[in-house]
N, C-alpha and C positions, 0 to 999 in steps of 0.2 A: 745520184739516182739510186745508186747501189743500197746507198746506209739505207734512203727512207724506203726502197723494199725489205730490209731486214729489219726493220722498225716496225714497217706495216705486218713483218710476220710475226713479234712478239706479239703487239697489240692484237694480231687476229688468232694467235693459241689462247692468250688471255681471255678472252669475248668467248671463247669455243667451251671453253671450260677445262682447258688441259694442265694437268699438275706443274707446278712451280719450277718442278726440273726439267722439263720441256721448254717451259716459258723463259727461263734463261737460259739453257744450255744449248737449242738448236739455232737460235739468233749470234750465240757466242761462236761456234762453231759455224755458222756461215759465213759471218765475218772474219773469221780466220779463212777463209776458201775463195772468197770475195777479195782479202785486202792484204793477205799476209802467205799465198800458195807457196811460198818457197818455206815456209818456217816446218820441218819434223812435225810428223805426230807423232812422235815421243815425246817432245818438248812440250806439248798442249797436257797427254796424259802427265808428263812430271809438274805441271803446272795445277792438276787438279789434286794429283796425290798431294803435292805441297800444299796445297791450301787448307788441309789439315792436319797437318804434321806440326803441329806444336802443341807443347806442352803445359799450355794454360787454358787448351779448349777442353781438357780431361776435365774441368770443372765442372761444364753443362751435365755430361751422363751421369756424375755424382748426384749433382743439385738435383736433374730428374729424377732420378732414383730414390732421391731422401724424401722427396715431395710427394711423390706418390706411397711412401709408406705410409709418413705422417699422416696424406688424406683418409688413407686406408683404416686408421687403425683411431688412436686415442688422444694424441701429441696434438691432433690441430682442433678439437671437439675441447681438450684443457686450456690450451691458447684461448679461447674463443670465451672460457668462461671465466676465466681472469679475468678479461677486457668485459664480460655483463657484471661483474661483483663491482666491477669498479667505479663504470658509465653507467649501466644503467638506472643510477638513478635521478641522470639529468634530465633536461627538459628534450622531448623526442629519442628518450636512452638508448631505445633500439636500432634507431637509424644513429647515432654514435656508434655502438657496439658494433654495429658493420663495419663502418669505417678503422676503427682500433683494432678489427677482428679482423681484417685482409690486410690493415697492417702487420700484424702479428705471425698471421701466416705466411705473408709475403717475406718476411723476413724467418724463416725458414727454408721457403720454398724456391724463390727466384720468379717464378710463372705465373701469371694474369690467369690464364685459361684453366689452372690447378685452382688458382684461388679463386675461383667463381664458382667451379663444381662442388667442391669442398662449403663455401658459406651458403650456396644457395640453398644446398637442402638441410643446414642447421638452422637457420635463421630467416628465413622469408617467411615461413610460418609464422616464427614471432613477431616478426614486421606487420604482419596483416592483423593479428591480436592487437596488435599495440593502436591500434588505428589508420597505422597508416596505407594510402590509397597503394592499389592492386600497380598502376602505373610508376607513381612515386619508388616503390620498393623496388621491383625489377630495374627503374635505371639507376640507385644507389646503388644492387648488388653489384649490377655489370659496371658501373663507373669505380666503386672502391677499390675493385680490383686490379685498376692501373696501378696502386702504391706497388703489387709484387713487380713492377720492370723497372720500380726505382729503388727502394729499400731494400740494401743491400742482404743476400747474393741474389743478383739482379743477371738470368743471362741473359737478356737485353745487353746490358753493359760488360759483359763478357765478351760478348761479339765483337760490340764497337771497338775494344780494348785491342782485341785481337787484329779487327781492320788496319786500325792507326796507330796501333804500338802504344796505347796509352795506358799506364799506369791504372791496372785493376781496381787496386787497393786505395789509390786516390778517384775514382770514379766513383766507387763503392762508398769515399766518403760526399762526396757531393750528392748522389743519388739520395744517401740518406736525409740531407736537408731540404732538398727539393720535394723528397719522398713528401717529408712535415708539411710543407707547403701544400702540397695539392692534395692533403688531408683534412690540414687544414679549414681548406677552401668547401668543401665537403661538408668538414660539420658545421661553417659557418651557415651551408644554405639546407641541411638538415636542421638547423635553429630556425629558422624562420620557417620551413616548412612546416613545426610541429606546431608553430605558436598560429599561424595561418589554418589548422585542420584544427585546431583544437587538440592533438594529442597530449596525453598527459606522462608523466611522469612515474617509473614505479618507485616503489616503495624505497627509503633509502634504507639498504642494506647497516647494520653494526660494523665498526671495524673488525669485531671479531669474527664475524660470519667474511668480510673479505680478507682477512688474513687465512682464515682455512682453506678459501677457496685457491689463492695464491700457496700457502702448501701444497696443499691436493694435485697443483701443478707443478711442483717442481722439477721434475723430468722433462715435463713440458719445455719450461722456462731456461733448464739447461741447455738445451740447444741452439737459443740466439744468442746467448750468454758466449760459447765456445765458440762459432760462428764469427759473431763481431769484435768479439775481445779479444780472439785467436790473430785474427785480422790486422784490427789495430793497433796491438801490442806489437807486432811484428814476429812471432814465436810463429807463425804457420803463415803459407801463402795463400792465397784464395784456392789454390787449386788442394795444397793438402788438407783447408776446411771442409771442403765439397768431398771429400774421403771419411774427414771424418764424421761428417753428418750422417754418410749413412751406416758407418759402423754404431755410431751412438744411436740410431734410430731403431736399425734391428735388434739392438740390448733393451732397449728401452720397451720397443712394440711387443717384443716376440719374450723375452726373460722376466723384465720388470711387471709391464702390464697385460702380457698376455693378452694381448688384444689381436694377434696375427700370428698363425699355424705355417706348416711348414708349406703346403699346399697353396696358402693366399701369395707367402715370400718367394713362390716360382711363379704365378701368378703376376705380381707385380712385377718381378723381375722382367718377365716377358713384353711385358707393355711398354715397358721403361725403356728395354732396347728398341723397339720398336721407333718408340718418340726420338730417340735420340738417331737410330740410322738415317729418321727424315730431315733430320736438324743438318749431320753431319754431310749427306748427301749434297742440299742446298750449298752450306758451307763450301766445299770441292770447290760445286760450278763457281760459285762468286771465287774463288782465287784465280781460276779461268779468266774472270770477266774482269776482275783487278789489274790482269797483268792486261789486255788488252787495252784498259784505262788506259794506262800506262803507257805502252807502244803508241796509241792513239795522241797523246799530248792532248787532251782533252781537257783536264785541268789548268791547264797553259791556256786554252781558248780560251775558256770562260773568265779565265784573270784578266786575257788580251779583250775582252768582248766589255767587260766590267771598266777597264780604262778609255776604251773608247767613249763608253755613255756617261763615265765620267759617274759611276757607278758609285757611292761611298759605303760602308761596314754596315751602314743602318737599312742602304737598298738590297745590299749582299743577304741580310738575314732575312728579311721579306719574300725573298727570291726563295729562300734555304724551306722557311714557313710553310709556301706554297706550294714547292714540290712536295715535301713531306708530305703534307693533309692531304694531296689529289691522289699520291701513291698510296697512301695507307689506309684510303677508302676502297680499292681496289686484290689489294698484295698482301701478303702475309710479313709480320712485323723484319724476322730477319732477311726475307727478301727484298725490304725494302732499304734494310742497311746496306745491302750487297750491290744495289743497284746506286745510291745515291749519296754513300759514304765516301767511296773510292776519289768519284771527279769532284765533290765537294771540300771535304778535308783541306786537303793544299793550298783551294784558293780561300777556305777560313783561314789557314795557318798564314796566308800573304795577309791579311787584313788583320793579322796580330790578335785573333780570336782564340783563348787559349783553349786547346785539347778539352780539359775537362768540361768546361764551359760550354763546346760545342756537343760535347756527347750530352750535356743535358737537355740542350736545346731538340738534338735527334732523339732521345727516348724519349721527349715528353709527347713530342708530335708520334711517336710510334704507339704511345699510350694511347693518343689522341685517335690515330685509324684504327686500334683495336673496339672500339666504341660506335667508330662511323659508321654508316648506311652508307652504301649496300652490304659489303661484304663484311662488317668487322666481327673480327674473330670471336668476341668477348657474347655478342649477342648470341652467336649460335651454338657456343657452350650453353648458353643461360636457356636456350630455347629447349637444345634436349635434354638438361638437368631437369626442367622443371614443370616439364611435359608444356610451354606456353608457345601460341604463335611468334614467328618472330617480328609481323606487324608489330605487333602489341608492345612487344618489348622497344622496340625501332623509339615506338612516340612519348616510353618512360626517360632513353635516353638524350633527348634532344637538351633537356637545360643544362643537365651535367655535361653535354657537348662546347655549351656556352662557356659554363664554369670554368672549364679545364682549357678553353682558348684565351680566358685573361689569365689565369694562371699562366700559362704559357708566353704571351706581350709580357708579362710581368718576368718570369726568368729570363727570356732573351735579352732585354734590354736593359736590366740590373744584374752585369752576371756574376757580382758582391756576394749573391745569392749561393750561387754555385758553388762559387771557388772559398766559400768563407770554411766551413769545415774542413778539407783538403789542407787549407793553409796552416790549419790551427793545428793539426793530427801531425801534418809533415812536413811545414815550415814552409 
């Protein structure tokens, strides 16, 4: 009777409108008062301090930081026009360009929510020049912009790493394949979209008008270059890349192209901490909420609950599916790791589901509720970027909602997918 009143209190701060740390931290802490009165409140606070005391979560305020210079300034405007010299001269080139162009950035940036802000107002313009429908366009922007929570530095996958202990550097390399894929998937139904509207084709650029353009970014181009190669070479850890991105960022913004004053770089600095004290915050209460996992044997249930129904890997992932997409229509992406990482994990790890595999399975569905109605995130960046209702946006997003749910049956259930780069980078 106890739980389902502190169940009914999350779910009724949620419904209220009350911030993320509220919504798990007062349910966390009542259940400690409800089921564990003898345990220290020193041991709760050393349990939230721990939850971020390590030294691989220094990545995120890097990554944030390097991602908003980049937006700020010239690095993700050069990215964007590599990927038009290149695409654009296929069939629907602009709605390509989007997709290779929150690729590009994503792999820079780490963030969905950067990378939305940042193409919407380079490129939705051209999108609508180009032919294509006011609807069409705003759900490619918001939907392209899942590749940043998979193409590595992904902190999506920073998170998860940190929840479950899982090798960054091999997530980083799965996220990048799976990244391909749900790019993929994208420009296959931007093909048929252009060829169904009638959009045409621009001109196809000289190779020597795309090799200047590719110069022209070179600066640009060095920073996934240092990023992934840093990475995967093994010469830097994810977390001393996410340092040096944004050392190379402010050489590059502020020396090289002078595209950013001293003024914007405390400016963005400011922001930056900001995003990150909320990130960092949430982070806390979810080690709170881990360790009471924990205490609770709650992972042990759902294995005992799974054996009784006689449950097998293929209904376990179904299960895993469904929570995801109902949480992440509701919760913000790392609160949904916090809340459904912890008792899931272990009983993946009983069903012989490997680590990397299952984080792809959770980031794709975390991609998935940044996109969904009501609340996902992705739409109401897209909404105040680009001054639109977020109706409107809601009914651009529903096919690429379809899209990215076979994509998703498709990695869970081939997870060849997942783990083939990982194996190939690190045996």
């Amino acid at each position: 009777m106890m739980l389902a009143l502190i169940l009914l209190l999350a779910v009724a701060l949620l419904a209220l409108g009350f911030e993320m740390l509220l919504v798990l931290g007062l349910p966390a802490l009542a259940y400690k008062q409800a089921f564990w009165p003898q345990l220290p409140d020193a041991a709760v606070v050393q349990k939230i301090v721990g939850g971020i005391d390590h030294s691989t979560l220094l990545a995120i305020p890097f990554f944030i930081f390097a991602a908003n210079l980049m937006g700020s300034g010239q690095i993700a405007r050069q990215l964007i026009g590599v990927v038009k010299a290149l695409l654009g001269h296929t069939r629907g080139g602009m709605g390509h360009v989007v997709v290779g162009g929150s690729m590009a950035f994503g792999s820079v940036s780490g963030s969905a929510p950067a990378t939305v802000a940042a193409m919407g107002r380079m490129v939705y313009p051209e999108m609508r020049r180009a032919g294509f429908s006011d609807k069409f366009s705003l759900g490619l922007l918001v939907a392209s912009a899942e590749t940043a929570l998979l193409i590595p530095p992904s902190i999506t996958l920073i998170v998860y790493g940190w929840i479950t202990g899982t090798s960054i550097s091999q997530l980083f390399a799965g996220g990048l394949a799976v990244g391909v894929v749900l790019a993929a998937a994208f420009a296959i139904f931007v093909h048929f979209e252009a060829l169904r509207s009638g959009v045409t084709a621009d001109p196809r650029l000289p190779w020597g008008a795309r090799f200047r353009a590719i110069w022209q970014a070179k600066w640009a181009l060095g920073m996934p270059v240092i990023i992934l190669g840093g990475i995967y070479s093994g010469v830097i850890t994810p977390t001393e890349a996410a340092a040096v991105s944004v050392v190379y960022a402010i050489l590059v913004e502020m020396v090289v192209l002078r595209s950013l004053d001293l003024k914007g770089l405390v400016q963005i600095t400011e922001e930056s901490a900001i995003n990150t004290a909320i990130i960092f915050v949430l982070l806390a209460v979810g080690g709170l909420i881990s360790f009471f996992v924990t205490l609770a044997q709650i992972p042990a249930g759902i294995i005992s609950l799974m054996e009784t129904a006689e449950a097998g890997r293929i209904t376990f992932l179904i299960v895993v599916n469904l929570c995801f997409f109902v949480a992440g229509m509701f919760i913000d992406p790392n609160s949904t790791l916090l809340i459904l990482v912890p008792p899931l994990f272990p009983v993946a790890q009983s069903f012989g589901i490997d680590p990397v595999h299952f984080g792809m399975i959770a980031t794709l569905n975390v991609c998935l509720g940044m996109i969904t109605p009501p609340f996902g995130l992705d739409i109401f960046v897209a909404s105040s970027t680009l001054d639109k209702p977020v109706t409107e946006i809601i009914k651009g997003v529903w096919p690429f909602v379809v899209v990215n749910l076979i994509v998703l049956l498709i990695i869970t259930y081939i997870p060849q997918i997942s783990l083939f780069v990982p194996r190939l980078i690190f045996g």
